[in-house]
N, C-alpha and C positions, 0 to 999 in steps of 0.2 A: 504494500500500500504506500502509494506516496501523494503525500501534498504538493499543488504549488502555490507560490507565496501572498494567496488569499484564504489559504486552509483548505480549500477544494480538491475530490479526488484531482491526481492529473492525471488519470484514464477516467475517462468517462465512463464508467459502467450502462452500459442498456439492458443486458439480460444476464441469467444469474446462469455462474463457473459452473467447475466440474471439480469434484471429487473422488479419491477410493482408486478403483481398478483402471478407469479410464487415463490418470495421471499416470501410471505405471511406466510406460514405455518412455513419455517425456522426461520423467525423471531419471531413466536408467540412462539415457544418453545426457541427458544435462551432467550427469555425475560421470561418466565416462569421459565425459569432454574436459569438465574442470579439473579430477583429481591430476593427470598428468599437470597441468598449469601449475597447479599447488604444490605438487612434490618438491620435498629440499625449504619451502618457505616456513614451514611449522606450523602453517593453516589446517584448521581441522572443520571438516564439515560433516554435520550428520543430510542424509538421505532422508525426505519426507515424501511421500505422493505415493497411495495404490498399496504398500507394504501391507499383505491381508495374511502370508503364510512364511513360513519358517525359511522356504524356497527364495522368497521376495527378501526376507530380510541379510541370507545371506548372499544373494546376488547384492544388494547394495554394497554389503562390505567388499566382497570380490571388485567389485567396478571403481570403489578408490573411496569409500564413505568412510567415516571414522566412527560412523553408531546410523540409527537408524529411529524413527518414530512411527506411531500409526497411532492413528485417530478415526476416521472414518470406519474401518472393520469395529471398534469399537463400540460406535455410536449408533451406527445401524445390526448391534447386536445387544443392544441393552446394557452395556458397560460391563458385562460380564466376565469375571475374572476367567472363566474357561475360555476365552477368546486370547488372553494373553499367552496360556499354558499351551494350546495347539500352535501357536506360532513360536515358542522357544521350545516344547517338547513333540510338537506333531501329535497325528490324530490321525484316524481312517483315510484320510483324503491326500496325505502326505509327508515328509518328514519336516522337523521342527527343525530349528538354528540352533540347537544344542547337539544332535544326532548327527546334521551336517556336518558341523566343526568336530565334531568325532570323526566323523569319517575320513574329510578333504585337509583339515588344517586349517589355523586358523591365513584367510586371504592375506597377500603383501600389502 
C-alpha cells in the first residue's frame, strides 16, 4: 500500500485482489527473481502468497525465502490449529515441511 503526498491510495483500486492459491505462482517467481539479487547483502525475506501445504512452504524456502507465512489457508479454514499441523507435519493429501526437510535437507 502506498500513499501519495495527499494521503490517497497511489493505485487507485476499482475492484477487489486476489488471495491464497491464485498468488502462488507470482510469488514463486517474485522470490526466485529477488533471492539471487539478495545473496551476499544479508537481506532476509520471508515468502507470503498461496502457501496452503507443506509442498508450498518448502518450495519457498528452496526458491531463496528465509521463512515463509500463510494467512488465507487459515482464514478460509476457520483458524484452525489442524491447518497449521498439515502444512508442517502433512496429512492425507501430502507431505508436511517437517517430513520434507527430513527427506531433501534443509534448501541453500
Amino acid at each position: 500500500y502506498i500513499e501519495n503526498e495527499q494521503g490517497k491510495p497511489a493505485i487507485a483500486m476499482k475492484r477487489g485482489g486476489g488471495a491464497g492459491r491464485m498468488l502462488r505462482p507470482v510469488v514463486r517467481g517474485m522470490t526466485q527473481m529477488a533471492a539471487p539479487m539478495l545473496k551476499g547483502t544479508g537481506t532476509k525475506f520471508v515468502s507470503v502468497g498461496g502457501i496452503e501445504t507443506g509442498k508450498d512452504a518448502y518450495d519457498s524456502l528452496r526458491d531463496g525465502a528465509h521463512g515463509f507465512a500463510f494467512n488465507t489457508v487459515l482464514s478460509r479454514n476457520g483458524n484452525r490449529p489442524s491447518v497449521v499441523e498439515d502444512i508442517i507435519f502433512g496429512n492425507e493429501h501430502g507431505p508436511g515441511l517437517v517430513p520434507l526437510l527430513v527427506e531433501h535437507g534443509m534448501p541453500e
